[in-house]
N, C-alpha and C positions, 0 to 999 in steps of 0.2 A: 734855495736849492736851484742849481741849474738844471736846464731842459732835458739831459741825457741821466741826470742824476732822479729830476721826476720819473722818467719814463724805467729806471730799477728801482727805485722805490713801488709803484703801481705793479709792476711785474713779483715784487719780494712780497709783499703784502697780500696779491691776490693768490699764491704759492703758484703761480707761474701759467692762469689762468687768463690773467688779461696784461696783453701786449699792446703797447700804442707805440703806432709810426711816428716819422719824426713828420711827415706830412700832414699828419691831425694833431700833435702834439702843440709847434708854434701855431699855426693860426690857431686855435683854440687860446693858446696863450697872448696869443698878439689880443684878442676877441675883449677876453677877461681883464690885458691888461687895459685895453680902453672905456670898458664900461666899468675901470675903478675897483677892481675887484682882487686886484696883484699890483703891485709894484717891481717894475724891475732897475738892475742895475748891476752896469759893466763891474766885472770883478776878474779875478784868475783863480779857476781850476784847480782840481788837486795835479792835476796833468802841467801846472802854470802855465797853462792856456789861457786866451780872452775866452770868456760866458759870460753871457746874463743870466745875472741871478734873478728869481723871481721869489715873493715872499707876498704873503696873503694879507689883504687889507681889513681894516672893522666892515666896511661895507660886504668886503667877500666872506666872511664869517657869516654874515649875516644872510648871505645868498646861499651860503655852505647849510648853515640849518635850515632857513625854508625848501632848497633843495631836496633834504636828506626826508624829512617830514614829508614830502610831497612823494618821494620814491617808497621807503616804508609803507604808506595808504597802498601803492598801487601791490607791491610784492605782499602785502599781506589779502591783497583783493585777488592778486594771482593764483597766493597760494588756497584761497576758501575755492574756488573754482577746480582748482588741481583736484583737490579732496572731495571734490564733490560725489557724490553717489548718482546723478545723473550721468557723469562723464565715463563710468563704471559698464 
């Protein structure tokens, strides 16, 4: 997927909660694709435009699930706290 096509895809998904610029979008992509985690490559748009396309690697897979594991612990540590009867 190209950059502007990630950035409606994150916007469709979150149903219109979360918005990224395109100023944290690339460097976050440039980030990822140097530490191996995306691959990208020149292509044309559905616009048949030049983009770079970016597509996710075994090793980013692999930082996609200890990521997602490490956010779950904290959102389910958030949510015991939220619920708490002291915070009442």
């Amino acid at each position: 997927m190209h950059g502007w096509g990630i950035t409606l895809h994150i916007q469709s998904v979150s149903n219109e909660v979360l918005r990224i610029e395109e100023g944290s979008l690339y460097p976050a992509l440039h980030r990822m694709e140097k530490a191996g985690w995306v691959k990208a490559e020149w292509g044309l748009s559905e616009n048949n435009r030049r983009a770079r396309f970016y597509k996710i690697t075994a090793a980013g897979r692999n930082r996609l699930r200890s990521e997602q594991e490490k956010w779950e612990s904290v959102a389910q540590a958030i949510a015991l706290v939220l619920r708490s009867k002291a915070l009442a």
